[in-house]
Each structure stands twice: as structure tokens, then as C-alpha cells.
KELO-82823 format. One record per residue (C-alpha): x, y, z; residue in three letters. Coordinates in nm, 4 decimals. Each point is the difference from the previous one (the first is absolute). Example, Ala and Ser with C-alpha at 12.3 -4.5 7.8 and 13.67 -1.06 7.14 Angstrom:
<nodes>
NODE       xx       yy       zz residu
NODE   1.2300  -0.4500   0.7800    ala
NODE   0.1370   0.3440  -0.0660    ser
</nodes>
This chain:
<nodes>
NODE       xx       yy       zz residu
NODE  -0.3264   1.6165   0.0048    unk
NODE  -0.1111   0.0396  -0.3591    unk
NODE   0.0496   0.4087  -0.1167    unk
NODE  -0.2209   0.1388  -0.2235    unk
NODE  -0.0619   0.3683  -0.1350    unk
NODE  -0.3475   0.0977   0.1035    unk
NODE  -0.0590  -0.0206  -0.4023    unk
NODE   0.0323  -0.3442  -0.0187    unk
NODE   0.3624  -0.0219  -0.1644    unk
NODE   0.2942  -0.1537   0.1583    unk
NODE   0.2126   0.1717   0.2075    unk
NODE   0.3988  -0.0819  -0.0750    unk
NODE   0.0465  -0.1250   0.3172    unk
NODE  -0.2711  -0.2586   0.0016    unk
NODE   0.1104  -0.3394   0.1861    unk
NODE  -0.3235  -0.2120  -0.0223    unk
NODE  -0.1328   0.0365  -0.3398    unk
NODE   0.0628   0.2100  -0.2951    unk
NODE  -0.3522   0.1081  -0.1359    unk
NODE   0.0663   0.1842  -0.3432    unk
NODE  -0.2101   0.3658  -0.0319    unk
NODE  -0.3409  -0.2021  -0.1876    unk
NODE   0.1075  -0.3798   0.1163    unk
NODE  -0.3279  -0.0942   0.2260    unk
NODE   0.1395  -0.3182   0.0860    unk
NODE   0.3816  -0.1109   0.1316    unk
NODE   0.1515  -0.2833   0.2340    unk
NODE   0.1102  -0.0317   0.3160    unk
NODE   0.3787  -0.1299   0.0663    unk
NODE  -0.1955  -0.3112   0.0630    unk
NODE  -0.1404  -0.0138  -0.3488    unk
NODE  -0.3621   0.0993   0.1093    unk
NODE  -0.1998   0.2085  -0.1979    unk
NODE  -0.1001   0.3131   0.1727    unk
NODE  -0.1513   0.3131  -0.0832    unk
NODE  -0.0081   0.3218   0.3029    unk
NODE  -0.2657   0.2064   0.1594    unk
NODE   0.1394   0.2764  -0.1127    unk
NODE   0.0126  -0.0964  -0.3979    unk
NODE  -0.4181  -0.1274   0.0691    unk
NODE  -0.0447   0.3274   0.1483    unk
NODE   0.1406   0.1990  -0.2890    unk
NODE  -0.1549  -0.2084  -0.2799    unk
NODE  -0.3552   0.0070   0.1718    unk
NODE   0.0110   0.3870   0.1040    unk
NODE  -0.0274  -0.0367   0.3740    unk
NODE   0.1717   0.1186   0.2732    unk
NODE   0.2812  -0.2383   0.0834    unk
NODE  -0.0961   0.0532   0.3581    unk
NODE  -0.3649  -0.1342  -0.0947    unk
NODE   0.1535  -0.2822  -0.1264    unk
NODE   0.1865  -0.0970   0.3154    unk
NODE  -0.3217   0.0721   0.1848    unk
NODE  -0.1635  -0.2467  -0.2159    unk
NODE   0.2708  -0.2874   0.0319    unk
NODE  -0.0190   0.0711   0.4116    unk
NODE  -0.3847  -0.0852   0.0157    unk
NODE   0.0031  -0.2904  -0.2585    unk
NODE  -0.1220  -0.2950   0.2165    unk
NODE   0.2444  -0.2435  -0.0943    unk
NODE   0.2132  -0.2707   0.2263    unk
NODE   0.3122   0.0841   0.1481    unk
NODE   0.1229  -0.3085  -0.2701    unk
NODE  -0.1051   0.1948  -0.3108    unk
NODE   0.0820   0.3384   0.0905    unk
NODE   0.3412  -0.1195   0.0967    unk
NODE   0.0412  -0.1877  -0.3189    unk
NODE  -0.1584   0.3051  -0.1834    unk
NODE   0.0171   0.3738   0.0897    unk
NODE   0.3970   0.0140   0.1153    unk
NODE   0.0529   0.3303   0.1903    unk
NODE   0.2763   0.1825  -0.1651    unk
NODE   0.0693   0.3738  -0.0770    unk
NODE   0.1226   0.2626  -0.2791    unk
NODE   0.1857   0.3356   0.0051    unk
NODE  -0.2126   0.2711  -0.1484    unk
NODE   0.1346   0.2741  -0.1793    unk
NODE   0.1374   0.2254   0.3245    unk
NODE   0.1798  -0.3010   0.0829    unk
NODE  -0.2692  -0.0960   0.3072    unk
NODE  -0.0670  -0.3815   0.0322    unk
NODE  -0.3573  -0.1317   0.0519    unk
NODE  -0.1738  -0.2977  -0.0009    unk
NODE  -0.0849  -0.2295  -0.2867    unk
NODE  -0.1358  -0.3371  -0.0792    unk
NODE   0.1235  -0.2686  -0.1888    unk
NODE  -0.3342  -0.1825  -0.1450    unk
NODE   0.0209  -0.3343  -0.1621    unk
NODE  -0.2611  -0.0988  -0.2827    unk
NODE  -0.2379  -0.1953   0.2308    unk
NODE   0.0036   0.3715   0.2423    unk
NODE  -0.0588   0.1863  -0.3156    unk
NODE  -0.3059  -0.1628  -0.0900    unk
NODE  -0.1125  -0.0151   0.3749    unk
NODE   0.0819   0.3398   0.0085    unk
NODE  -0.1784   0.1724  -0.3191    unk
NODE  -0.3007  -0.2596   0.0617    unk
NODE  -0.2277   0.2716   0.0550    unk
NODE   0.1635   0.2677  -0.2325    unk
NODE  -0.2584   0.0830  -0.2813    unk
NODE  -0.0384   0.2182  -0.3025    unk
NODE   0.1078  -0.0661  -0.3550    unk
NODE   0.3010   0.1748   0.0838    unk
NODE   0.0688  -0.2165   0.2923    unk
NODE  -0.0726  -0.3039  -0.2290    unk
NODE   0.2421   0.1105  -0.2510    unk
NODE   0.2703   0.0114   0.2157    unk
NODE  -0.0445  -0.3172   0.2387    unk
NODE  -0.0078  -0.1878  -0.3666    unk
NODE   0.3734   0.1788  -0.0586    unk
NODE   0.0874  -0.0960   0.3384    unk
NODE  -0.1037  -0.3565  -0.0616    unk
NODE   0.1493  -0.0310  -0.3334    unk
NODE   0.3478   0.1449   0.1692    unk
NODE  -0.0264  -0.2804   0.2461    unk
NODE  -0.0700  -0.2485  -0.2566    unk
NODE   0.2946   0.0994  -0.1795    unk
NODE   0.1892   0.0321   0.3129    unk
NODE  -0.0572  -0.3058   0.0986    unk
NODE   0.1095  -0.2152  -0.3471    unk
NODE   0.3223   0.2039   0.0082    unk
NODE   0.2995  -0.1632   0.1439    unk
NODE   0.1159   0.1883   0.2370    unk
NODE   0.3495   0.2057  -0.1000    unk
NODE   0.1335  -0.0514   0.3025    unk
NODE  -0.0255  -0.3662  -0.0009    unk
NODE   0.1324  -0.0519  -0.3281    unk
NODE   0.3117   0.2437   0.0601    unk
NODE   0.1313  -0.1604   0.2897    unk
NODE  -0.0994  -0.3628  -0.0888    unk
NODE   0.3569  -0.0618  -0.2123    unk
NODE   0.1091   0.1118   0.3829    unk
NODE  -0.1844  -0.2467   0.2265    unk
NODE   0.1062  -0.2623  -0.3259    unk
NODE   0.3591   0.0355   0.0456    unk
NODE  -0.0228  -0.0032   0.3561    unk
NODE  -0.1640  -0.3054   0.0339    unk
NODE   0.2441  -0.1535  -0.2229    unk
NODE   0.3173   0.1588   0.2364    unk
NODE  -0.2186  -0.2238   0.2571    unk
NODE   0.0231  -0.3199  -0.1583    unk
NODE   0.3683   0.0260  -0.0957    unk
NODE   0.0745   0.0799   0.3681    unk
NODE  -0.2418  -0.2961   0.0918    unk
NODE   0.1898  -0.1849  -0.1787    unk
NODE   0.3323   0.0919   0.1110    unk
NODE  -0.0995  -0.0419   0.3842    unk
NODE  -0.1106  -0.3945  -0.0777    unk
NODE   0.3461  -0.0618  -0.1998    unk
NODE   0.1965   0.1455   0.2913    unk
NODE  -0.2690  -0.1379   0.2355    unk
NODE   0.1479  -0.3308  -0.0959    unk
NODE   0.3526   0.1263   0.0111    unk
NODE   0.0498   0.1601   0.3180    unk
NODE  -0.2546  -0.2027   0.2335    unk
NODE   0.2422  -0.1711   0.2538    unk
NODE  -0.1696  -0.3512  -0.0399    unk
NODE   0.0355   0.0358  -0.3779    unk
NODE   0.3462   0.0694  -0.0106    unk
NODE   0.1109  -0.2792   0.2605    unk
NODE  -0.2152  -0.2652  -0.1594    unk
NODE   0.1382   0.0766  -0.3342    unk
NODE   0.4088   0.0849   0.1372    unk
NODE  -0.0158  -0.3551   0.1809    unk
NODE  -0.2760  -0.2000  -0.1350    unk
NODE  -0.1321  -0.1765  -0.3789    unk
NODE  -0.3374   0.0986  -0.0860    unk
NODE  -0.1972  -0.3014  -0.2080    unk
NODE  -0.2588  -0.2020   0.0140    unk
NODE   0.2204  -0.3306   0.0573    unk
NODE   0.2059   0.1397   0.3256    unk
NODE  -0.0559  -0.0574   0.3390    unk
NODE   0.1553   0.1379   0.3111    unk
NODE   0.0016  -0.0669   0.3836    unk
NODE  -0.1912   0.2530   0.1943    unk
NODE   0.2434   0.0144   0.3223    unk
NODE   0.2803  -0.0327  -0.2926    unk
NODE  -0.0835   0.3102  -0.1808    unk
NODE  -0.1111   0.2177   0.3444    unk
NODE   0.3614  -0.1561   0.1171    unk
NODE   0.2236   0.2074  -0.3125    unk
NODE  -0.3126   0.3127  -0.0035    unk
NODE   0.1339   0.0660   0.3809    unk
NODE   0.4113  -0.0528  -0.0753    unk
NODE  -0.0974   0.2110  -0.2897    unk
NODE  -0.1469   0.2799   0.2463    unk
NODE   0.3006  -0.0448   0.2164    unk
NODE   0.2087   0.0278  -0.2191    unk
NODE  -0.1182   0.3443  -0.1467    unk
NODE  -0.1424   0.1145   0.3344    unk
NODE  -0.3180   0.0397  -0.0335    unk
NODE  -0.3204  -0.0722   0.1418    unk
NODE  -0.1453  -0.3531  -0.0276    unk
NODE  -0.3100  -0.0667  -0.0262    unk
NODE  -0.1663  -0.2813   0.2172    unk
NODE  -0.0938  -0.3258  -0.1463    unk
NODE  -0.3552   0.0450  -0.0418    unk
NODE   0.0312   0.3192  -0.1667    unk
NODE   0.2962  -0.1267  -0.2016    unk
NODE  -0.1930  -0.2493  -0.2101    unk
NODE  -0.3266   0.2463   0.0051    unk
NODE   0.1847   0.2386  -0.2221    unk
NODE   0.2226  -0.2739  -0.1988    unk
NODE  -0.2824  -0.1092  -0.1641    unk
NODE  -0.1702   0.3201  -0.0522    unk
NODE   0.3216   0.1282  -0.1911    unk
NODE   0.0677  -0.3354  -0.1508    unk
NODE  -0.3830  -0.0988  -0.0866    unk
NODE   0.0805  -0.3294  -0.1737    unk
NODE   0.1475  -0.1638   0.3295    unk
NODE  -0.2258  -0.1803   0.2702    unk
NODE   0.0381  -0.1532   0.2872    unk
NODE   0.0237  -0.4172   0.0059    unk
NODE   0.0790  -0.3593   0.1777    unk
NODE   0.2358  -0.1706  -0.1440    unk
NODE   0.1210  -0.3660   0.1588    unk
NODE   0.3779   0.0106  -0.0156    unk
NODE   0.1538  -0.3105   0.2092    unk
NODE  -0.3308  -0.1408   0.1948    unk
NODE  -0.0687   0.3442   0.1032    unk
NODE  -0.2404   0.2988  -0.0867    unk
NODE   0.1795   0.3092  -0.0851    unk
NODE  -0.1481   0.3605  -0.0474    unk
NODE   0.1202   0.1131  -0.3645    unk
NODE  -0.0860   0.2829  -0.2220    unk
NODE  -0.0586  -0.1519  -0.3423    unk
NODE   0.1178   0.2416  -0.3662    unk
NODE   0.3174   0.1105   0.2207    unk
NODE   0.3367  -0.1613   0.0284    unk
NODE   0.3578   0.1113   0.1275    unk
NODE   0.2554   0.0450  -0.2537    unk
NODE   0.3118  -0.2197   0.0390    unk
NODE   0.2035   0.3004   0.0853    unk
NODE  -0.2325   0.1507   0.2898    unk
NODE   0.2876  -0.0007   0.2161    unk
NODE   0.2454   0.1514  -0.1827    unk
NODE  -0.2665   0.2638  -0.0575    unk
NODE  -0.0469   0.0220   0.3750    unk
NODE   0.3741   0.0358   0.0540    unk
NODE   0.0385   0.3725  -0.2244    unk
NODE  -0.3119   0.1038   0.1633    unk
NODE   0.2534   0.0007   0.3101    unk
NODE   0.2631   0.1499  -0.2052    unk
</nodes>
């Protein structure tokens, strides 16, 4: 609801927009520039209720009277609430189309000029809480960052791959070997293994140089993951995971 004085001026307790007593323009909390029924109704010396009479039989689309002529309402000056609109530039003009008189003239040009200016202005709102929106964007990025650090850190394939294993791009490692110390490693710490399948899925998802290879060791084919090798002291590593 936006609450006006039947004068035009602001009431205190306005929570839309905050028209000053002569301002014939303002914006919306969305930046829009709007102007009210009640404000066209004072200017042009008609009955407000004329006016909202008017904006009722305008032949417009649902679309552009949606867009422009929001129903609102002010508080008069007994305190009674009663309907108002909130008219955008393109429902002014639509509007006043068929307003005439020199008067009339004079004061569609102010209304014009008002939007003009209106509408170069940056909007006050915008620019006050933009430092906001700024810093929180950047509290975003540092906390983006964090979760991919610790991402790395605390995924389970991650830390047994790098507790047990040599990353680089000259080591190699037996497939059955390494799913052999991953399940004595879950054992061990009782917890939950994951199958085979899903073991090697998300091993090379959280160690993205590694992929899968054949390697001929002895006359025969074996399955290896190639950038991954177990360190000479897997076992010992294995045995205080027991501890």
C-alpha cells in the first residue's frame, strides 16, 4: 500500500514510495518511475474519483494495464484509506491522451519533463545498497572458494588416494591392487566401502589426472590406473589405520 495525504504529500508512514509535497514523479522499490492518480488528479483539477473512472474505461490489454496503472491506495487526512493508482509514463500519456487546454498542455509537458528526468536519474536505492550486494558477492566467492579447497580435503577418495598412493604423471598402479588396500583401509576404520565400480567412478573424479589403462606385465593384460602409484610404506600406513 502506498499512503498519501489527500494533498498530495507523503504521509510518514509511507512504505511504497516517498513522493515529496511538489515531486510529480518518484520510483517504485523496483526502480520504476511512477507518478499516482491521485497527484494527476490534483495537478489537473479533477475529481480523483473522475480519474479512476477514466483509468477503468481506458480500452487497454490486460498486459498494459497490468504493467501500467498498479492499484494501490492512500490515507486521507481522517485517516480513511482509498484507492489509488500507480501510473507509469507509457499510462500517463495513454491516460491524458485526450486531456486538452493550454492548461492541460502545460502540465503534461511538466509531467513529461519529470519523467525524463526521472528516468536519467540513478535510482537512490540502487546505488545505496549496491556497496551491499558488492560485498556480498565477494563473501560468495571466498566461501566458493573455501568449499573447493576442503572439497579436495575431506572427499573420502581424495584423502585415501593421497594417504596411500603417489600422484604423477610417471606412476602406475594395479586396479585390483589399489581396490585390494581401499577395502583393508575401510575395514580397518569401519566404514562403508564402496563397490568397485563406484570406487574408480569417484577416484578419478577427485583425482582428475588419473585414467584408467592396460598395461602388459608378465605376458598378461592388467587393468591399471595410470598418474597414481602406492607409496612404499602403504602398509605400514594401513597398519595405524587399525591402531
Amino acid at each position: 500500500m502506498t499512503t498519501e495525504t489527500a494533498t498530495g504529500a507523503s504521509a510518514p508512514n509511507s512504505n511504497l514510495i516517498h513522493f515529496q509535497e511538489n515531486e510529480l514523479v518518484n520510483t517504485t522499490s523496483e526502480g520504476k518511475p511512477v507518478t499516482t492518480s491521485l497527484r494527476i488528479a490534483g495537478n489537473l483539477e479533477k475529481e480523483h474519483k473522475n480519474i479512476l473512472r477514466s483509468i477503468r474505461k481506458l480500452e487497454c490489454s490486460y498486459e498494459f494495464g497490468k504493467l501500467n496503472f498498479q492499484m494501490t491506495s492512500y490515507i486521507n487526512d481522517r485517516g480513511k484509506e482509498y484507492p489509488m493508482y500507480l501510473i507509469t509514463r507509457n499510462g500517463f500519456d495513454l491516460l491524458t491522451l485526450g486531456f486538452t487546454g493550454k492548461k492541460m498542455m502545460e502540465w503534461k509537458e511538466k509531467y513529461i519533463a519529470a519523467f525524463n528526468a526521472m528516468e536519467k536519474k540513478p535510482s537512490d536505492m540502487h546505488i545505496s545498497i549496491l556497496p551491499a550486494i558488492l560485498a556480498k558477492i565477494d563473501r560468495l566467492e571466498v566461501k566458493m572458494d573455501q568449499f573447493r579447497i576442503n572439497a579436495n580435503v575431506y572427499d573420502p577418495m581424495w584423502s585415501f588416494a593421497h594417504k596411500y598412493c603417489d600422484v604423477g604423471m610417471g606412476h602406475v598402479a594395479a586396479k585390483d591392487d589399489l581396490y585390494s588396500i581401499y577395502l583393508e583401509h575401510c575395514q580397518k576404520r569401519k566404514v562403508h566401502a564402496e563397490c568397485k565400480a563406484h570406487f574408480f567412478t569417484k577416484l578419478y573424479r577427485a583425482v582428475e589426472t588419473t585414467y584408467s589403462s592396460t598395461l602388459m606385465i608378465h605376458g598378461s593384460s592388467v587393468r591399471v590406473v595410470r598418474c597414481l602409484g602406492l607409496k612404499q610404506n602403504y602398509k605400514e600406513l594401513l597398519a595405524k589405520a587399525g591402531a
